[in-house]
N, C-alpha and C positions, 0 to 999 in steps of 0.2 A: 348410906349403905353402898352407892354407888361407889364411894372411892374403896371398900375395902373391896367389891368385887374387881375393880379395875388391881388393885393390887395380887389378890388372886390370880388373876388370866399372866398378868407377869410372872408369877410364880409358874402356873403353869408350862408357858411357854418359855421356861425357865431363861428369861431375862431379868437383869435386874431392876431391885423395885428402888428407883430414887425417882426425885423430884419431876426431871426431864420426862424418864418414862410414863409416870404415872398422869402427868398432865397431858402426855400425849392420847395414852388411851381415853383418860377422860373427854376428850375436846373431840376425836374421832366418835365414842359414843354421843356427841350432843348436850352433856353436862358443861353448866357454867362451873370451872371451878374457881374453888375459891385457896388461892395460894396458900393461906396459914393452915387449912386442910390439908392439904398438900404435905406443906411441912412437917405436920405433927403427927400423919399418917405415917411417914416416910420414919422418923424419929422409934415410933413405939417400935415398929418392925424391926429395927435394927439388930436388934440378938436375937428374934423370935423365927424359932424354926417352922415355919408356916406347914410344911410336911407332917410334923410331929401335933401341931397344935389342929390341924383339921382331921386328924386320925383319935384324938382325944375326946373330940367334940362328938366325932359321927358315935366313939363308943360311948359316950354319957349317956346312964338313964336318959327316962321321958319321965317329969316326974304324972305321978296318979291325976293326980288334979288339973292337969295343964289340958288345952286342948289340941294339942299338938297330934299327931299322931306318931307310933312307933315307927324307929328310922327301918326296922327290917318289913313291916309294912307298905314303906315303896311308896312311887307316886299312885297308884293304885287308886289308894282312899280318900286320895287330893283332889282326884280327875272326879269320884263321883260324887264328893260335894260339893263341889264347882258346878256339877250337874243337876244336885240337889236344889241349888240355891238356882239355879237360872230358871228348871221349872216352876220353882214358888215365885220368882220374880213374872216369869212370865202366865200364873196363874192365877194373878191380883184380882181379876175383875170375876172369879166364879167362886171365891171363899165361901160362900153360904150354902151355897150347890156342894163344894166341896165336901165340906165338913158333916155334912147332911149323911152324906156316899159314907164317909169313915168310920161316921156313929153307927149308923145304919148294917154295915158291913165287921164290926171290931176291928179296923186295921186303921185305928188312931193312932196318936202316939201315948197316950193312957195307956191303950194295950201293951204296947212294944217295951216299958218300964214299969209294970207292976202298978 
């Protein structure tokens, strides 16, 4: 993933994306690259309008089932299950206590999904 972001940032900073460049971004981010990477990265992009093709993407569906969230949604709902998941990480050791509190209160997640 890293080389297409390193080809990205060339697009942005609208340089060209060949070989030289994109091994240079890569090596300044700390990425071992790997030459035939390089190459074949360098290769696909060669007629793709990288403009066009990340204005295609942002517009695609989300499909239903994915867990993804909707792109007009935002970093938003990123940041708070990131949030989510660090307090359950850091709430390992009172599970019993916990769950006690939830039943006890209805504000499990039985409730929150019928």
């Amino acid at each position: 993933m890293e080389y297409v972001y390193a080809a990205l940032i060339l697009n942005e900073a609208d340089e060209e994306i060949n070989e030289d460049n994109l091994t240079d971004v890569l090596e300044a981010a700390g990425v071992d690259v790997e030459e035939s990477r390089v190459k074949a990265l360098v290769a696909a992009l060669e007629d793709v309008d990288i403009e066009e093709a990340v204005e295609q993407a942002a517009a695609a569906p989300v499909p239903a089932s994915g867990g993804a969230a909707a792109p007009a949604e935002g970093d938003a709902d990123e940041d708070e299950a990131e949030d989510e998941a660090e307090e359950e990480a850091a709430d390992d050791g009172d599970d019993d206590e916990d769950d006690e509190d939830d039943d006890a209160s209805g504000e499990g997640l039985g409730e929150l999904f019928g």
